[in-house]
C-alpha positions as CSV (number, residue, x, y, z in Angstrom):
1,X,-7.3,-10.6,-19.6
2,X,-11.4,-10.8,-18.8
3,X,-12.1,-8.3,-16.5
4,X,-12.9,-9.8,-13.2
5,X,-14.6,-7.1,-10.8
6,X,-16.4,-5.5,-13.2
7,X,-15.4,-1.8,-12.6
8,X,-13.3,0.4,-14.2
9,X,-11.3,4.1,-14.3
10,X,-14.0,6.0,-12.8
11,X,-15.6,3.8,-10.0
12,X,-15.6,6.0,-7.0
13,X,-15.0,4.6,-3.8
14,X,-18.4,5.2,-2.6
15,X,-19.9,2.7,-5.0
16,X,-17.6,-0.1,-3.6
17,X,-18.8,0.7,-0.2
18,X,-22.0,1.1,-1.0
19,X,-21.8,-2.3,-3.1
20,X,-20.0,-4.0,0.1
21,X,-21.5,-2.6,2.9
22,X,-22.0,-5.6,4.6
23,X,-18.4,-6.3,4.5
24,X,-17.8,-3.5,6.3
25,X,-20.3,-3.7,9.0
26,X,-18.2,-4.2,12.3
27,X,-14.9,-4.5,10.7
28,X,-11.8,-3.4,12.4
29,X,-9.9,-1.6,9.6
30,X,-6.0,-0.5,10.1
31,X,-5.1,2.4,7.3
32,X,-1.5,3.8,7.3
33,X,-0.9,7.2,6.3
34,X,-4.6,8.4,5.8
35,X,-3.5,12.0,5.6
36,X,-6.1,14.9,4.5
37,X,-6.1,15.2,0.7
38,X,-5.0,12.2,-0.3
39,X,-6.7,8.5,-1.2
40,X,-5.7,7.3,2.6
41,X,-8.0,9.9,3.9
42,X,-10.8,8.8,0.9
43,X,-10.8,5.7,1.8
44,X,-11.1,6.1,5.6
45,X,-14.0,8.5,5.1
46,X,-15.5,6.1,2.5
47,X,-15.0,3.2,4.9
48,X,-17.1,5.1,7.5
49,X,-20.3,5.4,5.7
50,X,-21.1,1.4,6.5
51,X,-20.4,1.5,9.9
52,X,-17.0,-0.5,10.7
53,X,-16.4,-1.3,14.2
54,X,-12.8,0.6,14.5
55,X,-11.4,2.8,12.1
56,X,-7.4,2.7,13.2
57,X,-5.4,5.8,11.5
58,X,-2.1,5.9,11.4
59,X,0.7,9.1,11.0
60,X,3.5,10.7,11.8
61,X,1.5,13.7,13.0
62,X,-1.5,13.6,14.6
63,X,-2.9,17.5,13.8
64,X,-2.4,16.0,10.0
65,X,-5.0,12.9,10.6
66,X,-7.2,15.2,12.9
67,X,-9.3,16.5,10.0
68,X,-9.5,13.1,8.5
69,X,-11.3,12.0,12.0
70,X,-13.9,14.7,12.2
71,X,-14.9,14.6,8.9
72,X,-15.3,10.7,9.7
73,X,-17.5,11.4,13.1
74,X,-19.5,13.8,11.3
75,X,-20.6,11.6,8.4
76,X,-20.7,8.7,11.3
77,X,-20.7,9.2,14.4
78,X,-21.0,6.1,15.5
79,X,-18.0,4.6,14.5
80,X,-14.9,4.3,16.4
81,X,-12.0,5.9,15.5
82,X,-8.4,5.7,16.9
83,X,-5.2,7.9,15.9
84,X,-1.8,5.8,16.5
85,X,1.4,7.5,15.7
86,X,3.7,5.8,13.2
87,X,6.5,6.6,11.6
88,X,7.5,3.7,9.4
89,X,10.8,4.9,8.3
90,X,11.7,4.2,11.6
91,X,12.0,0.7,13.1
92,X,11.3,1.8,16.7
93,X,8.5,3.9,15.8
94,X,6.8,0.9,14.0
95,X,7.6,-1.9,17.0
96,X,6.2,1.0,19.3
97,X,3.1,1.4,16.7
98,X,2.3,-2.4,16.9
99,X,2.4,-2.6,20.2
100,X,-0.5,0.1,20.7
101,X,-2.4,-1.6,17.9
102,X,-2.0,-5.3,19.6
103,X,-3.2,-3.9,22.7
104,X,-6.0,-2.4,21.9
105,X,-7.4,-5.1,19.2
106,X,-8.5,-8.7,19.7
107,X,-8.3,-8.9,15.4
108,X,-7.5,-7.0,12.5
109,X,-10.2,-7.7,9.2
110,X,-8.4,-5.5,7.1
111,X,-4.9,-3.7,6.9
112,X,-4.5,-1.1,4.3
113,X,-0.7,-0.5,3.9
114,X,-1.2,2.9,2.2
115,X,1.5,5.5,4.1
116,X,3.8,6.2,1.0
117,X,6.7,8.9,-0.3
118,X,7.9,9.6,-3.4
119,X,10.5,11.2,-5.5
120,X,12.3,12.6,-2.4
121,X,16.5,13.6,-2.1
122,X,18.5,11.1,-1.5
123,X,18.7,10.1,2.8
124,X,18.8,7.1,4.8
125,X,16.3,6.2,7.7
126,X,17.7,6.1,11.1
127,X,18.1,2.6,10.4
128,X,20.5,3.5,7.5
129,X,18.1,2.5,4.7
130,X,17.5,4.7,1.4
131,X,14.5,6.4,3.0
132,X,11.9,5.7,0.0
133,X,12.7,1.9,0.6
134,X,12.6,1.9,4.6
135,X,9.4,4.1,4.2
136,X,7.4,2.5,1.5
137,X,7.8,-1.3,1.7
138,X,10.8,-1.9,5.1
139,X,8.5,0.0,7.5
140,X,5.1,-2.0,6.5
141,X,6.7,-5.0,5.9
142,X,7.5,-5.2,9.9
143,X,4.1,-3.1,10.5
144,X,2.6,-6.4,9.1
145,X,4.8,-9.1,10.6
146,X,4.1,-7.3,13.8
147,X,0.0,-7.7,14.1
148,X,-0.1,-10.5,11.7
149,X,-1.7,-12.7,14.7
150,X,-4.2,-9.8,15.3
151,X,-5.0,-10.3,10.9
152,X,-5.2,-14.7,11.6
153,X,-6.9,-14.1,14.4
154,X,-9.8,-12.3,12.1
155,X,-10.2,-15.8,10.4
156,X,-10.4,-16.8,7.0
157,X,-11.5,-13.9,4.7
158,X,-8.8,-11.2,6.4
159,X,-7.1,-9.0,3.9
160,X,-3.8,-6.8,3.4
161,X,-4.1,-4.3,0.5
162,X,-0.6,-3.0,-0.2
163,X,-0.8,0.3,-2.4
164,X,1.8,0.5,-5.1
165,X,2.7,2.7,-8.4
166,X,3.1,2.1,-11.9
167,X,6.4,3.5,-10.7
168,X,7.0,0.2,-10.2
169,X,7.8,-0.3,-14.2
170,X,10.7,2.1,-13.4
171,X,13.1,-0.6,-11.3
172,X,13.7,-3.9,-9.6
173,X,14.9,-3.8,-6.3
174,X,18.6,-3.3,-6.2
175,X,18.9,-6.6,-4.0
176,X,22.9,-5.7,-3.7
177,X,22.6,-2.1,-3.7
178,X,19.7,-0.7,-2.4
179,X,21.2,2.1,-0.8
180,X,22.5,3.3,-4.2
181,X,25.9,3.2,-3.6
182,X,25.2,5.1,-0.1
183,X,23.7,7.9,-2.5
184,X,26.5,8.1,-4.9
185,X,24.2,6.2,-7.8
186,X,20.8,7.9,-6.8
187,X,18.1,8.2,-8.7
188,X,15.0,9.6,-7.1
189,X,12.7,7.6,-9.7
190,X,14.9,4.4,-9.4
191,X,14.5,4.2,-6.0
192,X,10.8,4.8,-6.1
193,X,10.6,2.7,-8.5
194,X,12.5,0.3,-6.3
195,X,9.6,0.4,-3.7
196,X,7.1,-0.1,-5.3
197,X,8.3,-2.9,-7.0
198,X,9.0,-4.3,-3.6
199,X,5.3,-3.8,-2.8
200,X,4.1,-6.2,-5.5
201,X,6.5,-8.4,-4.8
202,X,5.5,-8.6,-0.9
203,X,2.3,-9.3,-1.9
204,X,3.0,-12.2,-3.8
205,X,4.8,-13.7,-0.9
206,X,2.3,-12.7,1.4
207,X,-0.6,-14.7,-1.0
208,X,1.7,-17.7,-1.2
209,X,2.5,-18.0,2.3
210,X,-0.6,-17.0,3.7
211,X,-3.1,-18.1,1.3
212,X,-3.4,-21.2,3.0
213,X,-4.6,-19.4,6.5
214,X,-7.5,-18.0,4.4
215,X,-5.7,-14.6,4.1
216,X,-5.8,-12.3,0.8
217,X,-3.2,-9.7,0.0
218,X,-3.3,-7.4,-3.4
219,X,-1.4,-4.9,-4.6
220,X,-2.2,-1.8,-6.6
221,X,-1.5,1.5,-8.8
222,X,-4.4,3.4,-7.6
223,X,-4.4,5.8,-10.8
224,X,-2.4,9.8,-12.1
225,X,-3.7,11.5,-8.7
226,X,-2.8,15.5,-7.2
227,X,-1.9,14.5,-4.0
228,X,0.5,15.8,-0.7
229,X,2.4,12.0,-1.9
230,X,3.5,15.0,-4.8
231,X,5.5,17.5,-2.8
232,X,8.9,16.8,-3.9
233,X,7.7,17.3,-7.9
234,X,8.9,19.5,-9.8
235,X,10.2,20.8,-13.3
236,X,13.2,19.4,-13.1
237,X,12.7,15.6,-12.1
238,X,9.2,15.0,-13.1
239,X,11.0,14.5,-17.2
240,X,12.7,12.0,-15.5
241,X,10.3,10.2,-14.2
242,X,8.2,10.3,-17.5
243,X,11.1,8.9,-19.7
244,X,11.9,5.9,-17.1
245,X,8.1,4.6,-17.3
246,X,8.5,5.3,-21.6
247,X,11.5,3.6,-21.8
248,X,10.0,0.7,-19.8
249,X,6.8,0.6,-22.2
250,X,9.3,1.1,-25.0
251,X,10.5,-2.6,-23.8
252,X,7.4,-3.9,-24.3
253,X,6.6,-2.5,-27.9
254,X,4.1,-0.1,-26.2
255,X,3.8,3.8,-26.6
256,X,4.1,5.5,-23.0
257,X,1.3,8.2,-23.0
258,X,0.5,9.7,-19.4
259,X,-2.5,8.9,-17.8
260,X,-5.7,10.9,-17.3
261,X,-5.9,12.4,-13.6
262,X,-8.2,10.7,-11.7
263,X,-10.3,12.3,-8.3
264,X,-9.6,11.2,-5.0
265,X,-13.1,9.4,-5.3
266,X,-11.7,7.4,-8.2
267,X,-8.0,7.5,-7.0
268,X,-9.1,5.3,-3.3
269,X,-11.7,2.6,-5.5
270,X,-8.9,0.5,-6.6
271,X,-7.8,0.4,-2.6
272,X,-11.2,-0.3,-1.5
273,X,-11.8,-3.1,-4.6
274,X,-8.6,-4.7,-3.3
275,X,-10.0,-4.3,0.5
276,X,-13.4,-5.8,-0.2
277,X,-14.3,-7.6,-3.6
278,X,-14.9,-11.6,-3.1
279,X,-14.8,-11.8,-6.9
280,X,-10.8,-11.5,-6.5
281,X,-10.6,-14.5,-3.6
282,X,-9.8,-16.0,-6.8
283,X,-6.9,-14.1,-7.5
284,X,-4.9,-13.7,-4.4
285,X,-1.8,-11.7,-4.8
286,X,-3.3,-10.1,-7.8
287,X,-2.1,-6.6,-8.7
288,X,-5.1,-4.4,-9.8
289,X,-5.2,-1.0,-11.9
290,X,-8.4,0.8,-12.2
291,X,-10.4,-0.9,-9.9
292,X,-9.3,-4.4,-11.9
293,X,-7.0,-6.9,-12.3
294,X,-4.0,-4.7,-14.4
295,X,-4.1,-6.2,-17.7
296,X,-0.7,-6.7,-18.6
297,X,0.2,-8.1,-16.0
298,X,3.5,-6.3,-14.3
299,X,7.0,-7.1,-15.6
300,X,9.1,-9.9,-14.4
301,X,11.1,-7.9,-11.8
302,X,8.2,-7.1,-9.8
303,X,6.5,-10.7,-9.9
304,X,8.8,-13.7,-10.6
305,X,9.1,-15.7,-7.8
306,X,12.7,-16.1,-7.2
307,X,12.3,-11.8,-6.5
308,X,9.7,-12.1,-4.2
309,X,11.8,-14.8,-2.3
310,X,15.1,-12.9,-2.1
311,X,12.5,-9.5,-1.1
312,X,11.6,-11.6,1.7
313,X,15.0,-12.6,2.9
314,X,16.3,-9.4,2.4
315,X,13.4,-7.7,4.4
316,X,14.1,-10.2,7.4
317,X,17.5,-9.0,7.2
318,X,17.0,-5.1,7.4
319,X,14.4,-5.7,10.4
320,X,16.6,-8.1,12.4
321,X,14.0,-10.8,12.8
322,X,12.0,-13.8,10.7
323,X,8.5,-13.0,9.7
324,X,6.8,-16.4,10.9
325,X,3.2,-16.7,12.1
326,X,1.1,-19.1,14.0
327,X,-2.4,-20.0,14.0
């Protein structure tokens, strides 16, 4: 595929910013999860440098996104920056989330769905979802039903940047089972692999059904990265996670060879590509890999259209409510 943005694996996020700085300017930015150490937290700081009119962090704790705001106000002090707490395995905890957020914002220009986990032992929300699925795609996909008149109201030109995995290669979403057998069929990778796939696949309905509104949404794998997203690694199940994504290339006819580690400078480009680049109002729904549009594109699972339909349905389902907007 031609290369579309022009950058590559080791654009930092500063040279988006500094590239886009006028896209920035007076923004109101929502990033979930922007925890110190990881490409959340890079981006937000990055963000900061070209003066956006509201920074909006969200966490579970707020002592963990505290560092993340004082290293913003020192390198800008002029930009506003508000903490709300979130918890998006938790359905209350994300109604309660949206409601702050609605109050306090007349419009959202950019929402960077960015909060994820990985890897973890098997447990449901307190929703009685598998916890990877209710974290990484259930609790953003209500997060973003639930301001998605603050995003229209931003006009034409708003964006939502989903960040996936190329864990997605691992699985589909288990449409019929995605509580694994309430455990009894776990895999840790699967059901990673499971939610990330359901991030691509959000996206895509998101760009279809929104498109027409003048709203962009893109998924990404944001590169091999040493983050806190890495706590539940270890000796044991990280083999396991290298011989899924192998024997998915296998499919393919390709050779599966790990990736080079990338900084948190290179890790939150791809994010802040997705966030800003007008070269890719082109490509909405696109999913993007090293600061690009990924080239191949992702399997079938995670982008045929009859998925991304049933994603949606089940979605509505698990939250108790449609996901329909006005203008």
């Amino acid at each position: 595929m031609t290369k579309v943005t022009g950058y590559e694996f080791s654009t930092t996020g500063d040279e988006v910013v500094s590239r886009f700085q006028d896209s920035i300017k007076g923004k109101t930015i929502v990033i979930t999860g922007p925890g110190q150490g990881g490409i959340g937290s890079e981006t937000a700081v990055a963000l900061a440098a070209a003066a956006p009119a509201l920074l909006i962090l969200t966490g579970r704790t707020e002592s963990k996104i505290t560092p993340v705001i004082l290293e913003i106000e020192s390198k800008n002090s002029a930009v506003k920056v508000q903490f709300v707490k979130l918890d998006l395995s938790s359905q209350a905890s994300v109604r309660s989330a949206a409601a702050v957020i609605n109050e306090s914002v007349e419009k959202i220009d950019i929402l960077i769905n960015n909060a994820g986990i990985m890897a973890c032992p098997y447990e449901k929300s307190v929703d009685g979802i598998e916890l990877q699925f209710a974290t990484n795609h259930i609790g953003h996909f209500l997060l973003t039903k639930l301001v998605m008149q603050k995003i229209l109201n931003a006009g034409p030109g708003s964006r939502i940047v989903n960040v996936s995995s190329v864990g997605h290669r691992m699985a589909g979403v288990r449409f019929d089972d995605y509580n694994f057998q309430d455990g009894k069929a776990y895999s840790e990778w699967e059901a990673y692999g499971q939610s990330k796939t359901a991030n691509i696949l959000f996206t895509y309905s998101l760009a279809k059904k929104l498109g027409g509104k003048g709203v962009f949404a893109y998924s990404l794998h944001p590169g091999s990265i040493r983050s806190g997203l890495q706590v539940h690694l270890n000796e044991s199940n990280l083999p396991k996670g290298f011989a899924l994504l192998a024997a998915a290339d296998a499919k393919t006819g390709q050779s599966y060879a790990p990736e080079p580690v990338k900084t948190l400078q290179q890790g939150c480009a791809t994010t802040l590509v997705a966030a800003l680049d007008p070269s890719l109002e082109a490509h909405n729904g696109a999913f993007l890999w090293n600061s690009d549009i990924a080239d191949p594109l992702p399997p079938a699972h995670a982008t045929s259209e009859e998925n991304a339909e049933k994603l949606w349905v089940l979605s509505e389902t698990l939250v108790g409510e449609k996901f329909e907007f006005v203008i």
